[in-house]
C-alpha positions in Angstrom: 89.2 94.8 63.2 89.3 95.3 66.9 86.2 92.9 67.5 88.8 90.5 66.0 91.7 91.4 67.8 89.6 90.5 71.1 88.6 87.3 70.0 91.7 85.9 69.2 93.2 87.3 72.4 90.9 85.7 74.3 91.0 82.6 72.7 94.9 82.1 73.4 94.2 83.3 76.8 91.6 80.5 76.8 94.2 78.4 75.4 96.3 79.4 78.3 94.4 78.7 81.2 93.0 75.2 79.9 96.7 74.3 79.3 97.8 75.2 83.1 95.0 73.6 84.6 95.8 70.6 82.3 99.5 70.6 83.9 98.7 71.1 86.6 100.2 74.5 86.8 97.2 76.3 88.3 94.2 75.0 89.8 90.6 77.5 89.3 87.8 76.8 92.0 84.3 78.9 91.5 84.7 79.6 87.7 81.8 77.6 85.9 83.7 78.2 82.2 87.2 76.7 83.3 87.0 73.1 84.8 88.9 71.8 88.2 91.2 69.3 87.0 91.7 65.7 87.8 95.0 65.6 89.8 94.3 66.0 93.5 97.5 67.4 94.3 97.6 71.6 93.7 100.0 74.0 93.9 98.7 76.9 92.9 95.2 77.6 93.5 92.8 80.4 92.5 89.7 80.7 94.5 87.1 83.5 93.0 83.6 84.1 92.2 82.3 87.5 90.5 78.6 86.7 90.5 75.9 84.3 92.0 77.3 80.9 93.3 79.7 80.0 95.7 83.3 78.6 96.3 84.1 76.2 98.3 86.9 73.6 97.8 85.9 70.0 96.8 87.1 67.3 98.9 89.3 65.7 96.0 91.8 68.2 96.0 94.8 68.1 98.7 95.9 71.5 99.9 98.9 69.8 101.9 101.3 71.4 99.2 99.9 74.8 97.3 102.7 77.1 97.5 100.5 79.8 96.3 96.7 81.0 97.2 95.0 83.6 95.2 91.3 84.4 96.5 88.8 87.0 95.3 85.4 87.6 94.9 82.2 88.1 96.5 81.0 84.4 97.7 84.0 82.5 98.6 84.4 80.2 101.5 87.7 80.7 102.5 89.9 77.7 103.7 91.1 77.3 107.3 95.0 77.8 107.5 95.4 74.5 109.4 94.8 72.7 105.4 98.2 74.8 104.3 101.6 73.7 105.1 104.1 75.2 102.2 102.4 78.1 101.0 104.7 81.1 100.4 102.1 83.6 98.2 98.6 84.3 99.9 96.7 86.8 98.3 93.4 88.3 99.8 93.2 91.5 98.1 89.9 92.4 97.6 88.2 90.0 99.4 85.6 91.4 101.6 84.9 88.5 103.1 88.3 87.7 105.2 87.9 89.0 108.7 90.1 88.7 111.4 89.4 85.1 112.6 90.6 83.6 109.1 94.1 84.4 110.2 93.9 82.0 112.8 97.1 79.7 112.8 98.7 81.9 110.1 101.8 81.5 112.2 102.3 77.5 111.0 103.0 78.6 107.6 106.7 79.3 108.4 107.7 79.5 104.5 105.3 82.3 103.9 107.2 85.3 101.9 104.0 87.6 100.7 100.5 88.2 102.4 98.0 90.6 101.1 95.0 91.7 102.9 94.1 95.4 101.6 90.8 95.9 101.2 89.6 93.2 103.8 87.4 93.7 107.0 90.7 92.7 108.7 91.0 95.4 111.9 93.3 93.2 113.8 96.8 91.0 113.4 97.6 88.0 115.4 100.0 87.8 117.7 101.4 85.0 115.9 102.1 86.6 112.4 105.6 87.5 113.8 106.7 84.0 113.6 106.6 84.2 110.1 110.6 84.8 109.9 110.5 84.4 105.9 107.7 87.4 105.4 109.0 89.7 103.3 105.8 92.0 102.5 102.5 92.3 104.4 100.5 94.6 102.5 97.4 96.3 104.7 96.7 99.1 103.1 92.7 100.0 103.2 91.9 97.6 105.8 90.3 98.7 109.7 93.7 98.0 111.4 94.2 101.3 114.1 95.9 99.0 116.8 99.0 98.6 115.1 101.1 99.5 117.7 104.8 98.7 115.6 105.7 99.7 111.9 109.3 99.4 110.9 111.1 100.5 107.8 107.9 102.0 106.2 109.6 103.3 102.7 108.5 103.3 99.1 105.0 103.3 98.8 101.7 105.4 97.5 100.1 108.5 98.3 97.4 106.3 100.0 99.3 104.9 102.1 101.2 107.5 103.6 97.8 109.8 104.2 96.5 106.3 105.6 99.7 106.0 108.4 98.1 108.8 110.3 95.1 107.2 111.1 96.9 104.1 113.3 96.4 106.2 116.5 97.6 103.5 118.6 101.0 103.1 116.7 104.4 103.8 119.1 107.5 102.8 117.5 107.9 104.1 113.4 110.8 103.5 111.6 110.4 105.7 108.4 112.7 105.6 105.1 111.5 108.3 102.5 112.1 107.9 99.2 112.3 111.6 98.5 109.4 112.1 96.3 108.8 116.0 96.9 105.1 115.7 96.2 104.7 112.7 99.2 106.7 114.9 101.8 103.8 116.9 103.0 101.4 114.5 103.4 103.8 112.3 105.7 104.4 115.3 107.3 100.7 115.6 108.0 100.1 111.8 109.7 103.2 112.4 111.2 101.7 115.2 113.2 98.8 113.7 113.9 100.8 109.9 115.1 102.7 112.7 117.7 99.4 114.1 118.8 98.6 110.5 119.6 100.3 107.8 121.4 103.6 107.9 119.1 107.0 107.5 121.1 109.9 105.9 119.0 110.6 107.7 115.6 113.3 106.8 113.2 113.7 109.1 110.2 116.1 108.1 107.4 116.7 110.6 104.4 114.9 113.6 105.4 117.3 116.3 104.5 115.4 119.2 103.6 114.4 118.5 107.4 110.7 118.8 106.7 109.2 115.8 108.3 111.7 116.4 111.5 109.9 120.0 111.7 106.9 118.4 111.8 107.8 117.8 115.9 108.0 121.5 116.2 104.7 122.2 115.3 103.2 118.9 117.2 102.8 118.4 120.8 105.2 116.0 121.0 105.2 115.3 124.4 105.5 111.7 123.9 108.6 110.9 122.2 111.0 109.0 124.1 113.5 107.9 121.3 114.1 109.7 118.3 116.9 109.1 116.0 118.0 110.4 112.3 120.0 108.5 110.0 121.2 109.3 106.4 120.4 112.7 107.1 123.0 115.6 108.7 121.2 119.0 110.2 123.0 121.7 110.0 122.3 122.6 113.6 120.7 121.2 116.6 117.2 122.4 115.7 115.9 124.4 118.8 112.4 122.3 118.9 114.6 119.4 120.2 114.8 121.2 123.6 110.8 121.0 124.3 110.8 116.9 124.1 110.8 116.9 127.8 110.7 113.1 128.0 113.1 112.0 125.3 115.3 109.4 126.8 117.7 108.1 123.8 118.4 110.6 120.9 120.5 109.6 117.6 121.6 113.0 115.5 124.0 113.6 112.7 125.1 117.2 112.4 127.0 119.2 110.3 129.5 121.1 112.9 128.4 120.9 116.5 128.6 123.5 118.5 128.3 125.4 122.2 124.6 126.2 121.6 123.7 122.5 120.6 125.3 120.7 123.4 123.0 123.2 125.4 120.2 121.9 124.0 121.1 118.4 124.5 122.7 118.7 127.9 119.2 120.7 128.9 116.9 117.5 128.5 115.6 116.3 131.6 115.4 112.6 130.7 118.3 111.8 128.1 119.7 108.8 129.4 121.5 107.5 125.6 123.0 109.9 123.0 124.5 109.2 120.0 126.5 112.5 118.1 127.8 112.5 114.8 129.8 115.3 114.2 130.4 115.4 110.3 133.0 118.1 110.5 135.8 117.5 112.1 137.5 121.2 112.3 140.8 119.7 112.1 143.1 122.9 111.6 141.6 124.2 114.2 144.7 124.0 117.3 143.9 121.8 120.1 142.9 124.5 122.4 140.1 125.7 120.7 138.2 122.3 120.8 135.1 122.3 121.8 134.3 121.9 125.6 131.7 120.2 127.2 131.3 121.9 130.5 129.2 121.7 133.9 126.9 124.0 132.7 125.9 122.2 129.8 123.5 120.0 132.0 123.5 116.1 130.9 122.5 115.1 134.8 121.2 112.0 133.5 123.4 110.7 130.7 124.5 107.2 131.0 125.5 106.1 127.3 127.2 108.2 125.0 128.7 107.5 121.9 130.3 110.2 119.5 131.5 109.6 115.9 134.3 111.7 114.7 135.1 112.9 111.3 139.0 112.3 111.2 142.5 111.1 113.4 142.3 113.4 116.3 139.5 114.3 119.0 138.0 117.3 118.8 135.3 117.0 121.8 137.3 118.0 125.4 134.7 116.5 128.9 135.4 119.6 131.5 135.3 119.1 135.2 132.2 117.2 136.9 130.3 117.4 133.1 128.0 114.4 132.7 128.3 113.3 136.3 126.3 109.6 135.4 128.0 109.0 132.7 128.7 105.1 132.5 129.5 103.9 128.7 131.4 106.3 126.5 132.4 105.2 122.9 134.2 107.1 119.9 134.1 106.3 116.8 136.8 107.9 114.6 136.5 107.1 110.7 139.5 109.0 109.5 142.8 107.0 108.8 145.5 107.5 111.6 149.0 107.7 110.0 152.4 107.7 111.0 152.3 111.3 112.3 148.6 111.7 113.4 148.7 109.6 116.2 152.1 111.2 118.0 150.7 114.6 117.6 150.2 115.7 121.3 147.3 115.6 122.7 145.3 114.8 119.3 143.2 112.1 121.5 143.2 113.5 124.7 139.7 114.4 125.8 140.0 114.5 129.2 139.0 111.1 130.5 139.9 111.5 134.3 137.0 114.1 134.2 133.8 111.7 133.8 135.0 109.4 137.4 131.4 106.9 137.4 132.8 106.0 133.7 133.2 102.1 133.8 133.5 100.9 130.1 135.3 103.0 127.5 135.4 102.0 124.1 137.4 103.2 121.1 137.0 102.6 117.4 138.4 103.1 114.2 136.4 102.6 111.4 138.5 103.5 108.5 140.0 100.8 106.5 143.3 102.8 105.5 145.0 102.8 109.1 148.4 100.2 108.9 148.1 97.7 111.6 151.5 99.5 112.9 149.7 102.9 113.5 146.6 100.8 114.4 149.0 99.3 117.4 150.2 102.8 118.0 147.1 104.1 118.8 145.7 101.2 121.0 149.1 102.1 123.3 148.3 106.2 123.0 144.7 105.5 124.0 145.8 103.0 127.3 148.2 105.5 128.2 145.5 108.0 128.6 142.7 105.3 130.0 145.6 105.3 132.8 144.9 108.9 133.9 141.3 107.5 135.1 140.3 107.2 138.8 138.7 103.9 138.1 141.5 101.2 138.0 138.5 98.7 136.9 137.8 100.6 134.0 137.2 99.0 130.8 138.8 99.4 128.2 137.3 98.2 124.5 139.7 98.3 121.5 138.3 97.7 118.2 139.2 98.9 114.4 138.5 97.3 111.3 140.7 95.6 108.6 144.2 97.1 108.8 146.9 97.3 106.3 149.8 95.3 106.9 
């Protein structure tokens, strides 16, 4: 019964493939059962040979306009890209034949959208495979590539791959997105430490709550890091480990309630020039005499950039005398709605502006879509009021909020 069952499956799928080749739907090269076709012109072609022989495209068929390449096998001769023009598949898997100088011109095929090359002898990209503005997945997982130096939004994929990342010793920027799998988490944890032990200096980390992969930097020598940013992910604390990067330069954190001890931290790095602070609690009954302070003593010699998001209508950060003496771009972002009372409560966005004097460019947000465009207006006036306090008559001043209600 089964015997049976086979044989008529593989005679429709005979059927099948004799009636796409016959319309021309696919075009087979190096399979001595299936037959080539007589129309020159090919789409879709399928290069492979499991076995003795080779395959090599005849000189009747025009590549000009295959949109998609599939080639496997262990004796094919592989095309030069300069005979493609509109492909937008090109599948290599497999093929241990493809080495690095088959990608030559691969930047000409401006339409391309998917190119596979696991499990090649590929060790190397060309320069040129970032002119391919349509690519929307490069898969290169088993092949010799440890140069990549640039990986960005690296999310979703296997075990493999992730124990793999941690052997690209020359990578520097990584932008990684977790999908929160619990069993994945300690392996990326693992090539994470070993990409910090190596030449690793950017990191993004999106959706790490649990904060396992960001521990991984304790436990590294991490020496290296120069940027380092968290997004979709709020600590409940500025971890302690933070104040050992001794060279980090630009630092992006989201935190539950921010406190004394963390701008410590911050303030003590050597090298931040950029900081971006999101401050998910906004202690709001609090009175405005208990905000928190940025002092002197905090340290922030070098800061240039800030920005701060706040949780709510009023500010609850306060800049003390002669803190962040280099300080040139300040922005706040508020994302609560300011309403008819909010923005006349005394002091609520006073944060002591006359106190950072090398300040040139202050900008001031709202990012909440319930504000009225009459408390919106109200505000802008509040906010140049107090930009007016400022030493620097030059100072300028950014207003921006998003759609109001009228």
């Amino acid at each position: 019964m089964l015997k049976c069952l086979l044989a008529e499956f593989m005679t429709q799928f005979l059927i099948i493939v004799s009636k796409s080749i016959e319309e021309n739907f696919v075009t087979f090269v190096g399979v001595p059962s299936l037959t080539i076709g007589t129309q020159s012109k090919v789409r879709r072609l399928s290069m492979q040979v499991e076995g003795e022989g080779n395959s090599i495209v005849p000189l009747s068929l025009t590549l000009y306009h295959v949109r998609s390449l599939n080639v496997f096998g262990v004796a094919v001769e592989i095309p030069s890209m300069m005979e493609f023009r509109h492909l937008r598949i090109m599948d290599f898997g497999g093929c241990h034949q493809l080495e690095n100088h088959h990608l030559a011109n691969v930047g000409r095929l401006f339409q391309l959208r998917y190119l596979n090359i696991r499990r090649t002898k590929v060790s190397e990209l060309p320069e040129e495979i970032g002119c391919l503005r349509c690519l929307e997945m490069l898969d290169i997982r088993s092949t010799k590539m440890q140069a990549l130096e640039t990986l960005k939004w690296c999310a979703w994929q296997s075990y493999i791959f992730w124990q793999e990342l941690g052997q690209l010793k020359n990578l520097r920027k990584l932008d990684l997105n977790h999908d929160g799998a619990q069993e994945h988490k300690e392996v990326i944890a693992s090539s994470l430490h070993n990409l910090c032990t190596q030449n690793l200096c950017s990191l993004t980390i999106w959706n790490d709550n649990d904060s396992i992969l960001l521990n991984t930097l304790c436990t590294s020598p991490s020496l290296n890091i120069q940027k380092l940013s968290t997004r979709s992910c709020v600590l409940p604390k500025v971890p302690d480990w933070v104040g050992y990067l001794v060279n980090l330069q630009k630092l992006r954190l989201q935190v539950k309630r921010i406190r004394h001890e963390d701008l410590c931290i911050l303030g003590a790095l050597p090298s931040l020039l950029i900081l971006c602070l999101e401050n998910k609690e906004n202690g709001e009954n609090e009175s405005l005499d208990r905000r928190l302070a940025v002092s002197r003593e905090a340290g922030f010699r070098c800061l240039r950039v800030f920005t701060y998001f706040v949780e709510g209508d009023r500010m609850d950060l306060i800049f003390a005398s002669r803190c962040m003496p280099k300080l040139e771009k300040l922005k706040t972002v508020f994302l609560g709605s300011f309403t008819d009372e909010s923005h006349r409560s005394a002091g609520a966005l006073y944060f002591g502006i006359e106190n950072l004097p090398g300040l040139r460019t202050y900008k001031f947000a709202i990012r909440c879509f319930g504000t009225k465009r009459s408390n919106a207006d109200a505000v802008k006036a509040s906010v140049e009021r107090l930009v007016s306090t400022h030493p620097n008559n030059r100072l300028n001043l950014i207003f921006e909020h998003g759609p109001v209600q009228s």
